[in-house]
N, CA and C of each residue as an Amber inpcrd file, in Angstrom:
protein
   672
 123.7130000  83.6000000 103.3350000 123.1270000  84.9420000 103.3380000
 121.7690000  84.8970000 104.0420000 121.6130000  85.8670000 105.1790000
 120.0950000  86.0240000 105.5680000 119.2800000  86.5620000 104.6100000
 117.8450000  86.0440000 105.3140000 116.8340000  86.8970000 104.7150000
 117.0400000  87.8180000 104.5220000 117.2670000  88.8800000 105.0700000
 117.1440000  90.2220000 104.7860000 118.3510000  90.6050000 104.4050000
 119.2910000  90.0510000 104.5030000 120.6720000  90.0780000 103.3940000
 120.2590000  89.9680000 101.8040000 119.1550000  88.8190000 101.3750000
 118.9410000  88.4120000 100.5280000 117.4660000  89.6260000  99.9640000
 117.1850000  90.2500000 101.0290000 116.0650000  90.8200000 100.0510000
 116.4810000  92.6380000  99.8780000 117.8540000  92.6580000 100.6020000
 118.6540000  93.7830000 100.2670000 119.1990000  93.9440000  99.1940000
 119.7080000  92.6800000  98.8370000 120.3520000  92.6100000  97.4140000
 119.3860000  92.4410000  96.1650000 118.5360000  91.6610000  96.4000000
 117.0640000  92.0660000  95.3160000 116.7120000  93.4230000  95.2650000
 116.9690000  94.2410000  96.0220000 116.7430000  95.4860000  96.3130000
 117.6830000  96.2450000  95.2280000 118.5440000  96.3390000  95.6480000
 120.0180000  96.7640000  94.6020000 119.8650000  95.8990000  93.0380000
 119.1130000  94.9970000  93.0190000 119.5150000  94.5780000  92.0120000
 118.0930000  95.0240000  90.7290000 117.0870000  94.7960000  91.9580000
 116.0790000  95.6670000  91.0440000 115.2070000  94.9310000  90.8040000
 115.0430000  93.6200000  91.2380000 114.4280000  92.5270000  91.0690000
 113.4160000  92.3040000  92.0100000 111.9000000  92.8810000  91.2360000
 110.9370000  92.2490000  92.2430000 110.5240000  90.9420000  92.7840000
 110.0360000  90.1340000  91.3750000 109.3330000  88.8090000  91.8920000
 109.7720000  87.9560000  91.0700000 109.4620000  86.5830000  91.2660000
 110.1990000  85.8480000  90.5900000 109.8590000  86.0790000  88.3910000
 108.5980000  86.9170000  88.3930000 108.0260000  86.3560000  87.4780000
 108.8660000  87.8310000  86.2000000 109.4270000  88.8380000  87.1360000
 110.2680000  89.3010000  86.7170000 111.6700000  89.4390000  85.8390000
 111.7530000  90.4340000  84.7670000 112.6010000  89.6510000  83.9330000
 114.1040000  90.6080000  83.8510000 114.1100000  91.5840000  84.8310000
 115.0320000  91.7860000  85.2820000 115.8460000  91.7800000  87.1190000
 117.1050000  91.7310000  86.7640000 117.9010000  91.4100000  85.9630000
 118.0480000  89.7480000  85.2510000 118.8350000  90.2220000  84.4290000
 118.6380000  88.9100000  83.4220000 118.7140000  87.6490000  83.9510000
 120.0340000  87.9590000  84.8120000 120.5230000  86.8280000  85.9030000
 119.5780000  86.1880000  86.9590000 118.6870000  87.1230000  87.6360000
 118.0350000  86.7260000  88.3550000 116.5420000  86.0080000  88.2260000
 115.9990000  86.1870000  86.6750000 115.1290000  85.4920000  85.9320000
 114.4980000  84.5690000  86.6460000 113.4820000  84.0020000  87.0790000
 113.0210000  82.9300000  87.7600000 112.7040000  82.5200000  89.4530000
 113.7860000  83.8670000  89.8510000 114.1280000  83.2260000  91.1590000
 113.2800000  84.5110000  92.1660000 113.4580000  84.1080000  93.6060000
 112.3170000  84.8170000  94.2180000 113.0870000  86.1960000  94.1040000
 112.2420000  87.3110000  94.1640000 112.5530000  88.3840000  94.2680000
 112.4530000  89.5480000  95.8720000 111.9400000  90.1320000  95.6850000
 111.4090000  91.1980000  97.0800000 110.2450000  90.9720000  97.6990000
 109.5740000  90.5110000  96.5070000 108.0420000  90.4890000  97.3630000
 107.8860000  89.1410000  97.7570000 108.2200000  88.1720000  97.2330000
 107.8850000  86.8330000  97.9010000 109.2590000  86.6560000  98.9750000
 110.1950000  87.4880000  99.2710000 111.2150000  87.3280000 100.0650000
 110.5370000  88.2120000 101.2980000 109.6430000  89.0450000 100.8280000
 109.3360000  89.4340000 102.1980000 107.9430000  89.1040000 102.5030000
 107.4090000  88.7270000 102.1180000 106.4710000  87.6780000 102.0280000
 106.6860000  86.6740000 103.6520000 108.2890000  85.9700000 102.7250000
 108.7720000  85.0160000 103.6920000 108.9030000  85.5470000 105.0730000
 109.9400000  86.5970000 104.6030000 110.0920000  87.3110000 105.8430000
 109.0840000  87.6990000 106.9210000 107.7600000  88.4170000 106.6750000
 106.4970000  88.5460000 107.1880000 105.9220000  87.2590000 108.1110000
 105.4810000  86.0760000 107.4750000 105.2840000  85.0680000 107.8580000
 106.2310000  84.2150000 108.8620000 107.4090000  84.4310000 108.5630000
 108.4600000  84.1660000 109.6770000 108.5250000  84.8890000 111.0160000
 107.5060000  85.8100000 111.1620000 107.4960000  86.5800000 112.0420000
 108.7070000  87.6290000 112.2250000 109.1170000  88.1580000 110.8670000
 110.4810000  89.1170000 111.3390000 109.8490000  90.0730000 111.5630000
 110.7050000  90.7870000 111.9620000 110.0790000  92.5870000 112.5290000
 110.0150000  93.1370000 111.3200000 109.0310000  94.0460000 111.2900000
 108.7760000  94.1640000 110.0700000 109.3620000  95.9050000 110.3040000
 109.7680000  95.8400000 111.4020000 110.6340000  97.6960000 111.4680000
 112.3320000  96.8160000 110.4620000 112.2890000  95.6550000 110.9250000
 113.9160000  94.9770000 111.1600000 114.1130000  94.9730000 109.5600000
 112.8830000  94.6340000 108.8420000 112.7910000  94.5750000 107.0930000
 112.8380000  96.1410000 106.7870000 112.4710000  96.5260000 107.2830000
 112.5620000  98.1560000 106.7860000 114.0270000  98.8080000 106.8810000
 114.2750000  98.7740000 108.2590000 115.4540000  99.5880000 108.5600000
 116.8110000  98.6240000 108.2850000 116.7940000  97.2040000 108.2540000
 118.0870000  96.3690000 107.5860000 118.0240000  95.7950000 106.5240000
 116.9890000  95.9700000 105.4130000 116.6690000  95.8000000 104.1840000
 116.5190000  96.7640000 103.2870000 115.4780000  97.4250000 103.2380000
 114.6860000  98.0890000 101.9800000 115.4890000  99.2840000 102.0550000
 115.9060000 100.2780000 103.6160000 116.9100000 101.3670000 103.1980000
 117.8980000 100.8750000 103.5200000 118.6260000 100.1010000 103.9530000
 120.2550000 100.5220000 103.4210000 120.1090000 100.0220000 102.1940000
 119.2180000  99.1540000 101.3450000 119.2930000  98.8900000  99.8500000
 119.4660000 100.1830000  98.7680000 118.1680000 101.0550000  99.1880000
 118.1440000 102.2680000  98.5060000 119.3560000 102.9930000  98.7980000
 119.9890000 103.4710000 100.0800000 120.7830000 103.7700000 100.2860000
 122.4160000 103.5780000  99.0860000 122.4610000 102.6130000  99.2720000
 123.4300000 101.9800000  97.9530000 123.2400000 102.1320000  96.6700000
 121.5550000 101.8860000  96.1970000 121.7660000 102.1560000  95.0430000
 121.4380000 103.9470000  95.0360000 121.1130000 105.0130000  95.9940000
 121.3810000 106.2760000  95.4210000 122.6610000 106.3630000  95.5510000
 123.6820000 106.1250000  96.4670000 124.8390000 106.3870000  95.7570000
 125.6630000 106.0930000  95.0280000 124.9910000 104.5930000  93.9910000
 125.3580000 104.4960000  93.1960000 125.1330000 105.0990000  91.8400000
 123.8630000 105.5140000  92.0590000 123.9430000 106.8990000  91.1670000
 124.2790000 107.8000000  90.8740000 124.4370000 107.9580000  92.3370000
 125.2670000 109.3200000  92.2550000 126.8530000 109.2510000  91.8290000
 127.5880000 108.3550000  91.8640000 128.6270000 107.7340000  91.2310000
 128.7780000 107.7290000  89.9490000 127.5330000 107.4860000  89.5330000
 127.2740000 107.5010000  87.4780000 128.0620000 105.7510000  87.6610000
 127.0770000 105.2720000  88.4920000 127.6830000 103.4600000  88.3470000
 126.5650000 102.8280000  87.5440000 125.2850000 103.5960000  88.1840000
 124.2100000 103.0910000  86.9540000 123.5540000 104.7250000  87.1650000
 122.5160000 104.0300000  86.0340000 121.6270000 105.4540000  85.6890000
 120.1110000 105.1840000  85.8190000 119.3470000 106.2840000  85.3890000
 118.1860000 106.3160000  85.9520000 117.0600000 104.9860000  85.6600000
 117.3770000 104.3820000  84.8720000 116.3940000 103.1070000  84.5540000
 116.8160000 101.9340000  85.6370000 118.2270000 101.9120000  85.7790000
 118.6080000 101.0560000  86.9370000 118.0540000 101.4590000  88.0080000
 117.9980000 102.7850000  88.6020000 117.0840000 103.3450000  89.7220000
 115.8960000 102.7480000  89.8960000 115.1920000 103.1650000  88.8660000
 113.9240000 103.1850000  88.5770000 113.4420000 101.1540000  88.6560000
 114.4330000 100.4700000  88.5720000 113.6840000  99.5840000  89.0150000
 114.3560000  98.8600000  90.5630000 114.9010000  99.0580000  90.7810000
 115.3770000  98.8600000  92.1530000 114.0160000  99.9000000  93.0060000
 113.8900000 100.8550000  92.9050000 113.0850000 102.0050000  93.4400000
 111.4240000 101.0530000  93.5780000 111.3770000 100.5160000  91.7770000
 110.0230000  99.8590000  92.3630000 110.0830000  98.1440000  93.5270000
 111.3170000  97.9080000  93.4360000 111.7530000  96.3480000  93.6880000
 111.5400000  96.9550000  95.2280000 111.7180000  98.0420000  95.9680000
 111.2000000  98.6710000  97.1490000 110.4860000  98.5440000  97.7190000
 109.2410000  99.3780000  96.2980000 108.3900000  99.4680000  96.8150000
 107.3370000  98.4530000  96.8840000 107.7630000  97.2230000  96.2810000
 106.8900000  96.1460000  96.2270000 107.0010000  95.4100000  97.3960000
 108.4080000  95.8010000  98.2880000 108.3190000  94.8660000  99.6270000
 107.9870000  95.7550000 100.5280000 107.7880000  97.3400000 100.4680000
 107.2150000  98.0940000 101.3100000 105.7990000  98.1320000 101.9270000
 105.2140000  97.5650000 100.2340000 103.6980000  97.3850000 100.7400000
 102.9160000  96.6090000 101.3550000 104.3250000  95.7440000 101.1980000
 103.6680000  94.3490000 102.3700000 103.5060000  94.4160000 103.3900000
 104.6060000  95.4280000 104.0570000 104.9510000  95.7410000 105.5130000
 104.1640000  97.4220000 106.0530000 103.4040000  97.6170000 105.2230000
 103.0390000  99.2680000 105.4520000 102.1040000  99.2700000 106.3140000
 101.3830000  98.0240000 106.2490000 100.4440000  97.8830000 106.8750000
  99.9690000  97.8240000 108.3870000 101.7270000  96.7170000 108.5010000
 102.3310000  97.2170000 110.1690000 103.2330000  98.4010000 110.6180000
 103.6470000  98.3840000 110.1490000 104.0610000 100.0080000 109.9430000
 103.4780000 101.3140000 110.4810000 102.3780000 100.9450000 109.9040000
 101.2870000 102.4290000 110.1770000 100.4900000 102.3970000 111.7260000
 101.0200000 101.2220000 112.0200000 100.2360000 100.8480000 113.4920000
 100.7650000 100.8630000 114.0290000 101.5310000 102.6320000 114.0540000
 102.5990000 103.4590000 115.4970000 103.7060000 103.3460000 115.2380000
 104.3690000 102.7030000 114.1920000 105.2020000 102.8110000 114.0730000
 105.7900000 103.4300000 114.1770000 107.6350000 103.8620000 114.9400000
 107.7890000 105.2740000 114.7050000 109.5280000 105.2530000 113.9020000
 108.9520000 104.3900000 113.4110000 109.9710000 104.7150000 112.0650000
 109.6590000 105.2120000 110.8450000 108.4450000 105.7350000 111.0090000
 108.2750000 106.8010000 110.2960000 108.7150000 107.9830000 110.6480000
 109.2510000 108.8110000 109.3720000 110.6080000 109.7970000 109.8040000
 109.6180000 111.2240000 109.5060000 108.6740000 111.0070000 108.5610000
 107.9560000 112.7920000 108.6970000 107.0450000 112.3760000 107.3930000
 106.2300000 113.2340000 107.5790000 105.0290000 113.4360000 105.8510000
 105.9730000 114.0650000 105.3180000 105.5200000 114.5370000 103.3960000
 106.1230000 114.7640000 102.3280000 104.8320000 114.7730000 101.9210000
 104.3840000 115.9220000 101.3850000 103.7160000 116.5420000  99.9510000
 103.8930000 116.5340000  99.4380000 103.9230000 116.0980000  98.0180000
 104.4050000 116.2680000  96.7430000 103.8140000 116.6640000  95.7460000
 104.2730000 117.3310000  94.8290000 103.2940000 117.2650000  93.5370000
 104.5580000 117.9530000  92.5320000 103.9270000 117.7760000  91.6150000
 104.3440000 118.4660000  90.1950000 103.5610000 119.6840000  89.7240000
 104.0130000 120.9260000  89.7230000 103.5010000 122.0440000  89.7000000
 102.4020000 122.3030000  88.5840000 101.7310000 123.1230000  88.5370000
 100.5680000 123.6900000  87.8730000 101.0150000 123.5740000  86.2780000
 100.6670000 123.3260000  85.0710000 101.3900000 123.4610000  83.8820000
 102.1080000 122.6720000  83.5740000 102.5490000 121.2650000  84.5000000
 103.8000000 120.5520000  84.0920000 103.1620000 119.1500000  83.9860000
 103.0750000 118.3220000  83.0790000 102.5600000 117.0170000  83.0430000
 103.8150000 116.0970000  83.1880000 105.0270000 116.4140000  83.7410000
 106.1630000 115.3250000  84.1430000 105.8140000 114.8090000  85.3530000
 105.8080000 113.3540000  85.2340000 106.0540000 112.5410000  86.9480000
 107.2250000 111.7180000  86.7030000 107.9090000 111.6480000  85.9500000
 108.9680000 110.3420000  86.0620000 109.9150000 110.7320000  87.4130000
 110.4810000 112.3860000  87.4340000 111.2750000 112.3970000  88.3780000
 110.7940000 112.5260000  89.6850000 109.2120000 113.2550000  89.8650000
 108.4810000 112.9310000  90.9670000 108.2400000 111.8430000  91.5490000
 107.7340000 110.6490000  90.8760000 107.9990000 109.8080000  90.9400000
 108.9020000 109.0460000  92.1310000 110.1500000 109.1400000  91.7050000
 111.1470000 108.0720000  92.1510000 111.5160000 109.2500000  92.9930000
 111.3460000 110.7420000  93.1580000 111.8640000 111.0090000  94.0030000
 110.5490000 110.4320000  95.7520000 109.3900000 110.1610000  95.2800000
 108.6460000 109.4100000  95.8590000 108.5300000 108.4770000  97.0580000
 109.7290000 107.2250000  95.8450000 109.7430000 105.9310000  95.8020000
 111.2420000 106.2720000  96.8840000 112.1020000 107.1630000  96.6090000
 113.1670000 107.4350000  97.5330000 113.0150000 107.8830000  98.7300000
 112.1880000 108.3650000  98.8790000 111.6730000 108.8620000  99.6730000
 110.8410000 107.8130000 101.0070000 109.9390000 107.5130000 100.2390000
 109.4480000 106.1780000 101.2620000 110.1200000 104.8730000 101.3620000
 111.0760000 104.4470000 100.5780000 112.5770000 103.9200000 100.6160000
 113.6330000 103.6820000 102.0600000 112.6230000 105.4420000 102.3440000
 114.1120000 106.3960000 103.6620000 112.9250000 106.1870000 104.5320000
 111.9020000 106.0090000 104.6180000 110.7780000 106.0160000 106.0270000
 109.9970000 107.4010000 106.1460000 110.0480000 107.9650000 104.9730000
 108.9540000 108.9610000 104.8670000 107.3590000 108.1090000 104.4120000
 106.2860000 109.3900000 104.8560000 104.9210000 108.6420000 104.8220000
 105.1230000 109.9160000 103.5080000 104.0670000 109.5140000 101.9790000
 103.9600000 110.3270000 100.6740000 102.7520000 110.5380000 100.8380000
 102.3460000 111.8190000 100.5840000 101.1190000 112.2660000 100.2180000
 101.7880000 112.8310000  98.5800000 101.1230000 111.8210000  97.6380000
 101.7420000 112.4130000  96.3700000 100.3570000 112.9520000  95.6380000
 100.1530000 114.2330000  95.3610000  99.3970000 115.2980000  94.6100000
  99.0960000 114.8710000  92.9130000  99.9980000 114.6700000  92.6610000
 100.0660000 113.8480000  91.2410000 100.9710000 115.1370000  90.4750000
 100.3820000 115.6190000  89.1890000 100.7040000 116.3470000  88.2690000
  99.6100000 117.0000000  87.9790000 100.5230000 118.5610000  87.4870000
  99.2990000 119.9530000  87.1910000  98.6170000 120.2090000  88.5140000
  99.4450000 120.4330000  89.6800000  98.9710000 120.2340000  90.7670000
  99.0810000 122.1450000  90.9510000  97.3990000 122.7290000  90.8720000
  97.0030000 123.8850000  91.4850000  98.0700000 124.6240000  92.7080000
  98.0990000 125.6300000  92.8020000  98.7180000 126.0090000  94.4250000
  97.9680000 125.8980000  95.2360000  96.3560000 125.4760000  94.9480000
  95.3720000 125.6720000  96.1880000  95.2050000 124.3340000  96.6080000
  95.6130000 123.6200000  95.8350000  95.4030000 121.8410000  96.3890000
  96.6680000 122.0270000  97.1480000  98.1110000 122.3910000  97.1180000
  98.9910000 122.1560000  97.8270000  98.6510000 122.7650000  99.1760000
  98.0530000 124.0280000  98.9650000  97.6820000 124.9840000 100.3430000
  96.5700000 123.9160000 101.1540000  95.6640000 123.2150000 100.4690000
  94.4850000 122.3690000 101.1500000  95.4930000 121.3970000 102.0900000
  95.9400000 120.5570000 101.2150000  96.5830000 119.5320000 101.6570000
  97.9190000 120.0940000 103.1780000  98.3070000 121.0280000 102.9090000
  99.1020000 121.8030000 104.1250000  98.5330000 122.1760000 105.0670000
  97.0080000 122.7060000 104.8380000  96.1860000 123.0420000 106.2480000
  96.3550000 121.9600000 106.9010000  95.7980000 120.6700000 106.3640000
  95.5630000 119.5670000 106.9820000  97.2810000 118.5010000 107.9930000
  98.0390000 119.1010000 107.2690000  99.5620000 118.7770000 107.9960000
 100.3270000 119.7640000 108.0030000 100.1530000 120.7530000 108.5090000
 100.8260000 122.0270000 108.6850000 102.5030000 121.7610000 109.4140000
 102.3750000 120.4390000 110.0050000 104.1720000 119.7520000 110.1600000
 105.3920000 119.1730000 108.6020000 104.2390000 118.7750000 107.9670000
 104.8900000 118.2130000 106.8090000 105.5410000 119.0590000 106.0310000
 106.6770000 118.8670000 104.8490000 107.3170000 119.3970000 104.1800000
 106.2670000 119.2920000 103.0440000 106.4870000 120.1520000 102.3110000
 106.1010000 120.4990000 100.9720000 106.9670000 120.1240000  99.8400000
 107.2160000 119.3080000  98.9230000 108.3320000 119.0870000  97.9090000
 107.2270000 119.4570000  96.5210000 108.2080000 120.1920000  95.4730000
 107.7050000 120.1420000  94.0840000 108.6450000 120.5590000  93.2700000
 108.0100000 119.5400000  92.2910000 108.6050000 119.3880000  90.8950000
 108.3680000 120.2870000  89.7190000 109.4040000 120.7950000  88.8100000
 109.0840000 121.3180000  87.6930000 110.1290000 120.8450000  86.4980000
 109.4060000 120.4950000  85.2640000 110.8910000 120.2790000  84.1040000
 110.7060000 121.3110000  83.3530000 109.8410000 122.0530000  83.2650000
 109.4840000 123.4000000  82.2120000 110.4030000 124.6580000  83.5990000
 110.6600000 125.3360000  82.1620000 110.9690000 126.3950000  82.3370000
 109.5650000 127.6360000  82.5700000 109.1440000 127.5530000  82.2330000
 107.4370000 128.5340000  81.9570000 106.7310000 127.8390000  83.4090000
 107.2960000 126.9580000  83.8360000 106.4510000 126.5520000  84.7410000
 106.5960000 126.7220000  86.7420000 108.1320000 127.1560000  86.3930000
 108.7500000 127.6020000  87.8310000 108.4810000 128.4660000  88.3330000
 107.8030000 129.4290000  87.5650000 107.3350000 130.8790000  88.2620000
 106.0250000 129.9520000  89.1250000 105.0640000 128.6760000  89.2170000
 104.3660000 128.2200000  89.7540000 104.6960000 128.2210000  91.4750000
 105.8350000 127.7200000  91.5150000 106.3550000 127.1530000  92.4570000
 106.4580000 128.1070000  93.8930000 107.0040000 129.7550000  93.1800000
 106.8980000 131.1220000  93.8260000 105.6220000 131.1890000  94.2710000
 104.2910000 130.5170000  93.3910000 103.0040000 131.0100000  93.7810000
 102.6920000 129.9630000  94.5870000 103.1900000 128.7620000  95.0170000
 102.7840000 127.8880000  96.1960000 103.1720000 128.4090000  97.0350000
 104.3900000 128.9250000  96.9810000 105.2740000 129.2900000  98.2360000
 104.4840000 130.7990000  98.6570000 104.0480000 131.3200000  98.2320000
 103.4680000 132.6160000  98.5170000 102.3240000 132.5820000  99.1090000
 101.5000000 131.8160000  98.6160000 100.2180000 131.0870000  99.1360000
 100.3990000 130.5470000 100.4230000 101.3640000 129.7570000 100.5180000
 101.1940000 128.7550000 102.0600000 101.8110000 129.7380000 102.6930000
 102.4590000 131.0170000 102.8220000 102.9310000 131.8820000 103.6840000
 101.8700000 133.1630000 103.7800000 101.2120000 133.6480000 103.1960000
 100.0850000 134.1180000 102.7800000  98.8990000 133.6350000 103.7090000
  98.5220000 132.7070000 104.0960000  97.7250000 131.5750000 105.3210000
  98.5060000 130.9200000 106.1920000  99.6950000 132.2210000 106.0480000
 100.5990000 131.5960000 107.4670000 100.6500000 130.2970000 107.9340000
 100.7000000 129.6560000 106.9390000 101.0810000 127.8030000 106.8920000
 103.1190000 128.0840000 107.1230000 103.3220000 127.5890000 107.7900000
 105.2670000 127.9120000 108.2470000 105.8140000 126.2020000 107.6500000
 104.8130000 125.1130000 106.6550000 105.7770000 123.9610000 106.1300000
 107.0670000 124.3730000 105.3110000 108.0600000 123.6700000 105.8160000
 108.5330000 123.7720000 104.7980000 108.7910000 123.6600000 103.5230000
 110.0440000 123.9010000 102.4810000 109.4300000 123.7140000 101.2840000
 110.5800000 122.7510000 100.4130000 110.6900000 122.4070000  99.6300000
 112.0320000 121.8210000  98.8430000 111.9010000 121.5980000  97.6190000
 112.4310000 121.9710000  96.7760000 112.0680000 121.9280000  95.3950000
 113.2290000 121.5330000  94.2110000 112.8610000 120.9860000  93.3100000
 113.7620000 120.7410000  92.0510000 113.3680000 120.2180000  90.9580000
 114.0500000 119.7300000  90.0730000 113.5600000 119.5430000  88.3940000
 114.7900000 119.9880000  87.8190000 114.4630000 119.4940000  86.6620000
 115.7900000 119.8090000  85.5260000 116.2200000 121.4760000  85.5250000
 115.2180000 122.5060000  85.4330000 115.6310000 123.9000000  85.1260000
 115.7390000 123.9590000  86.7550000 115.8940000 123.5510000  87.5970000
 115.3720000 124.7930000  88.8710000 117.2630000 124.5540000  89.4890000
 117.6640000 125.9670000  89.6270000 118.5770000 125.7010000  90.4910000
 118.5290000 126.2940000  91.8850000 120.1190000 125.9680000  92.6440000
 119.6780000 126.3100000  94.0680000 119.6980000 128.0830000  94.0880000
 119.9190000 128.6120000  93.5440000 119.9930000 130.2310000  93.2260000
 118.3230000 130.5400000  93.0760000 117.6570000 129.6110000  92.3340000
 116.0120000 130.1250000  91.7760000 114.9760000 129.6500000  93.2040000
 115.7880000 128.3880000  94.0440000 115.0600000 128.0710000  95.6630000
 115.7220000 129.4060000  96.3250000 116.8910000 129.6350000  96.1770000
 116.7030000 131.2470000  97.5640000 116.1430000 131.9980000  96.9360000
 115.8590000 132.5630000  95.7230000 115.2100000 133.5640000  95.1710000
 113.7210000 133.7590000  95.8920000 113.0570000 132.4270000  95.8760000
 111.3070000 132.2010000  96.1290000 111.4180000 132.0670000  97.3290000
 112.7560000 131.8590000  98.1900000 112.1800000 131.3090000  99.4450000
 111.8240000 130.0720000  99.8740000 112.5450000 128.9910000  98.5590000
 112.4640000 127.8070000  99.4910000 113.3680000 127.3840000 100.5490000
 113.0140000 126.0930000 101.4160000 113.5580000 126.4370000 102.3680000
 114.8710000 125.2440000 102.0750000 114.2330000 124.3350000 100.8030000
 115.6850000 123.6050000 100.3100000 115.5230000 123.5820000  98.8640000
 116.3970000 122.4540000  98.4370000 116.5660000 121.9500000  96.8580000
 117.6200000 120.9470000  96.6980000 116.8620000 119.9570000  96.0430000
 117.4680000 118.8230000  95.1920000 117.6300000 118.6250000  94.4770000
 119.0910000 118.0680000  93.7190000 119.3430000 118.0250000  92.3700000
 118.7940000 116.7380000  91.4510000 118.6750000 115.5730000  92.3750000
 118.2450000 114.4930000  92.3310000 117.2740000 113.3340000  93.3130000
 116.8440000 112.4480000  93.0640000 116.0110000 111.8850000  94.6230000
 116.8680000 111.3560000  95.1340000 117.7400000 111.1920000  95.1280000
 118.6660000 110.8400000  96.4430000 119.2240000 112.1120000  97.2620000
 119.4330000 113.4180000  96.4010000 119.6060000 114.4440000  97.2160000
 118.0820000 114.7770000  97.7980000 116.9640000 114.4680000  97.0500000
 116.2260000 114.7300000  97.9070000 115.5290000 114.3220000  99.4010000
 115.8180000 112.7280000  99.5960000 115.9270000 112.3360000 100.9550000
 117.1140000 113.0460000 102.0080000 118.2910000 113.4960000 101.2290000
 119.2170000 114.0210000 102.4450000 118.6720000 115.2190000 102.7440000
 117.8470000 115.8560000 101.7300000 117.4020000 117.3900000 101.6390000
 115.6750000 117.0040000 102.7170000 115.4530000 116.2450000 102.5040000
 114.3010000 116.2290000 103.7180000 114.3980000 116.1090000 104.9550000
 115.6280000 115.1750000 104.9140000 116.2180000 114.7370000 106.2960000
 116.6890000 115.8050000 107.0600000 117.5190000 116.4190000 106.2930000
 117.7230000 118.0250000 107.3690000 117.2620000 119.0680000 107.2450000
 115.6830000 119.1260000 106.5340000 114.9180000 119.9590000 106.5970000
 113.8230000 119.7720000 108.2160000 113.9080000 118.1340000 108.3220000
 113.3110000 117.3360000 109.4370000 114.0490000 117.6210000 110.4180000
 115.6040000 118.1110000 110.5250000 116.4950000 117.5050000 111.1550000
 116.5860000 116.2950000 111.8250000 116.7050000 115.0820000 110.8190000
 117.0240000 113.9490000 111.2600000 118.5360000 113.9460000 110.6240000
 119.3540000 112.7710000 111.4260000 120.4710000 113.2030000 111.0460000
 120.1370000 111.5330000 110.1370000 121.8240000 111.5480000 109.0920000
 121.4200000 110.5050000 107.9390000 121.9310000 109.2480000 108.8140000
């Protein structure tokens, strides 16, 4: 198995570093970050770790979610096993790279203190070769409008798990059209369906972070 065979499957498996204690099996042994570590120092391309490692890894495990083969804690650490070999390589990356696929705004709307699904929709996200500008949580409509002046190309994504809290989402979207900001928008959370995004005018919606990379991708029109 190559390198990057081998730090694909740490990838899927969820396994950062050696000192890591999942999965059980893999206990001891190198994980993502000292595999790309290796990789780095070996002089691999560090586009070649990105685009034949870290996403087709994610790739597999969102549709293995989406399968109901595993569930969200299995995500959730494969997602960070990612992002621990992402950060090694971000560094070259950012120096023109142009596998970077588009910005992403994010936040979690005004009233809502959830990040778990923001989060990983995040981690999926920069997974796929998006750059994150993540807002955090209880995120104002006027910080989203700030942050949009400044990338008026980027998509806008937000989160809500409250119900009381989706009417927020109408008031971002009203705002950045309001200062004739034209980003687009994409939105989801447990209550929001795709009926409540045409209602406000978003311009997508995801049910999950793996729908939400396909939902950025052809909001970007990049094809998958």
């Amino acid at each position: 198995m190559s390198l990057l065979e081998k730090i694909k499957e740490c990838v899927v498996q969820g396994h950062i570093d050696a000192g890591s204690k999942f999965p059980k099996t893999m206990q001891g042994k190198a994980g993502v970050r000292e595999l790309t570590q290796k990789a780095i120092d070996e002089k691999t391309d560090v586009e070649e770790i990105l685009s034949k490692a870290l996403i087709p890894a994610m790739t597999i495990v969102g549709k293995r979610y989406e399968n109901n083969e595993i569930f969200v804690p299995e995500m959730l650490f494969s997602a960070r096993a990612m992002k621990s070999g992402l950060e090694l390589i971000r560094p070259f990356l950012l120096k023109g790279s142009d596998l970077i696929l588009g910005k992403v705004i994010i936040g979690t709307v005004q009233g809502d203190m959830h990040d778990i699904g923001k989060n990983l929709v995040c981690m999926m996200l920069e997974g796929a070769g998006f750059e994150i500008e993540d807002l955090g949580i209880n995120v104002p409509a006027q910080k989203f409008l700030d942050a949009a002046k400044q990338d008026p190309d980027a998509l806008v994504g937000m989160s809500a798990l409250l119900t009381v809290t989706m009417k927020n989402m109408k008031n971002v979207i009203e705002l950045l059209r309001d200062n004739d900001l034209k980003n687009k928008v994409f939105i989801g959370g447990a209550p929001v369906t795709p009926g409540f995004a045409e209602e406000i005018r978003a311009e997508g919606y995801a049910k999950n972070a793996n729908q939400a990379v396909r939902e950025a991708k052809r909001l970007m029109d990049i094809s998958a």
